[in-house]
N, C-alpha and C positions, 0 to 999 in steps of 0.2 A: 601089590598084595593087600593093600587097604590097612585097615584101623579094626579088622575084626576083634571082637572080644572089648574094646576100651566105650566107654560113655562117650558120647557127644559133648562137645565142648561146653553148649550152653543147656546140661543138666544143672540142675541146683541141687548143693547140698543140705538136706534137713536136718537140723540139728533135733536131736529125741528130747521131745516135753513131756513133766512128770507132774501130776499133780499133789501137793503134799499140802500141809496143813499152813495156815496164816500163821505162825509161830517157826518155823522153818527158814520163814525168808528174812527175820528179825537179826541176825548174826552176818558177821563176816563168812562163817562156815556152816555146815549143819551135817548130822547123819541121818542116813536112812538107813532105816530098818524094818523089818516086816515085810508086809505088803509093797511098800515103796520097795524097796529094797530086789523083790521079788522081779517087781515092773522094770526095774534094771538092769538086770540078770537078763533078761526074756530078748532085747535084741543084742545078748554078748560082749555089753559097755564095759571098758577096764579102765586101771588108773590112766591117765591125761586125757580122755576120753571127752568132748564136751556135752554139753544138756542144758537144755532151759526146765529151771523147777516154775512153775506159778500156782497159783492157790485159787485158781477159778475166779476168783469175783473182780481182782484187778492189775493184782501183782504179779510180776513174773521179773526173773534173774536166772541171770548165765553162771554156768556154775563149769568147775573141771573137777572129777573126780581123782581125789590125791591118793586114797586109800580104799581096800578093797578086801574082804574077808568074808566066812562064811555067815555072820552074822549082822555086818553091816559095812557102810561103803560112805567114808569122808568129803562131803562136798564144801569146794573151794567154792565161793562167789569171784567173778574176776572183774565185778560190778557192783555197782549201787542200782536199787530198783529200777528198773526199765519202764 
């Protein structure tokens, strides 16, 4: 009967990148809100959910989202700058 409907073994999984602001990636944690917030929402990410935040110019950090509400959404770092 085959493996109809499952992924291939050697698909990779993407973790979703968000770009937020150079002060975001400054803490243990951060919130997004607004527009980030929004860019979140849009592929259906919940709490334990992972994401890479970066700030465009150099930084980027793996984050797990702890918290989750209509106005904003707690990101855990489960790192130090990458």
């Amino acid at each position: 009967m085959g493996n109809a409907g499952t992924a291939p073994e050697s698909a990779a999984v993407t973790v979703p990148r968000f770009l937020v602001s150079q002060e975001a990636l400054q803490n243990s944690s951060t919130v997004l809100t607004g527009p980030e917030l929004h860019h979140l929402r849009v592929p259906r990410l919940g709490i334990g959910s992972d994401l890479v935040l970066f700030d465009g110019i150099e930084h980027q950090r793996h984050g797990v989202v702890t918290a989750l509400d209509r106005r904003q959404a707690w990101i855990h770092f489960a790192d130090e700058d990458l």
